[in-house]
N, C-alpha and C positions, 0 to 999 in steps of 0.2 A: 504494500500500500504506500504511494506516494505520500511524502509530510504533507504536514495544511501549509499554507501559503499564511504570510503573515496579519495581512491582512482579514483572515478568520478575528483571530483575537480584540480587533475593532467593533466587530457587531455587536451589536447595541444589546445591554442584558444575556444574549446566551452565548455570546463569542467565547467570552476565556473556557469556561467551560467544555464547550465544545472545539475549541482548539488543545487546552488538555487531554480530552479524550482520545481526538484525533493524533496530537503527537504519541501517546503511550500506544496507539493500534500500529504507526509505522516505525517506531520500533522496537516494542517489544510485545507481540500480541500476545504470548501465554500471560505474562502479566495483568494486561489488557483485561483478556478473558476472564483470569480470576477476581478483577477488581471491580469487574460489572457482570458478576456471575447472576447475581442477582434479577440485575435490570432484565440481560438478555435472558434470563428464562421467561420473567414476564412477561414481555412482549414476543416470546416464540408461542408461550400460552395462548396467548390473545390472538395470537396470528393462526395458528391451530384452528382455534373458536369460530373465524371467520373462516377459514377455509372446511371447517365443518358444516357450517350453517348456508354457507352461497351450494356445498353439496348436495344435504340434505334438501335445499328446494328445490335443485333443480334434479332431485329424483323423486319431488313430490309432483314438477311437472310433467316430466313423463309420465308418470301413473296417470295423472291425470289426462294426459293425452291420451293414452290408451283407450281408459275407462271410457272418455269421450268416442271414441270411434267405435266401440262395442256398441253404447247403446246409439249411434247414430246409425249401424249397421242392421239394425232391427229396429228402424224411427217410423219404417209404415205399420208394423205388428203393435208399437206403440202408442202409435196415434187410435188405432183402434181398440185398440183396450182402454185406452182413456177414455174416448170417446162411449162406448159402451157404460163403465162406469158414472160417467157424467150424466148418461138418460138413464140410469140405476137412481142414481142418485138425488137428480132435479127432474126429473121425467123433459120432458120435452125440448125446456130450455137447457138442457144440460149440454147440447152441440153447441148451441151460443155462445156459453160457458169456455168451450176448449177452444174455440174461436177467437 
């Protein structure tokens, strides 16, 4: 890892800090690593978290595409069971209903 440039150290509020951190990573990164063993696990947790969760929905999407194409694969057997249910149920105006 290249050093920071000096100019890091000038920014406003998080420079020094973040140019300390950055000189201890180019050159000495086991050190580095044990001195922000801490930090970096939290934030590999966190990063984890989200790369769990953008997963988890989008294999909630598929299912749900699935599930959508099944029952849009049988949408005329459906509509007519609805439709029957609905003159079951309201008698007459019950097509109006599904309508």
């Amino acid at each position: 890892m290249p050093p920071p440039k000096a100019e890091v150290a000038d920014w406003p509020i998080v420079g020094k800090p973040i140019y300390a951190a950055w000189q201890m990573l180019s050159t000495n990164i086991e050190t580095a690593i044990q001195t922000y063993r801490d930090k970096l696990l939290l934030v590999g947790d966190k990063f984890l978290g989200i790369i769990k969760s953008v997963g988890s929905s989008f294999f909630i999407l598929i299912i749900s595409v699935i599930i959508s194409g099944i029952l849009l694969a049988g949408s005329d057997k459906s509509e007519t069971s609805v439709k029957n249910f609905a003159t079951r149920l309201a008698g007459k105006t019950g097509n109006e209903f599904v309508k």
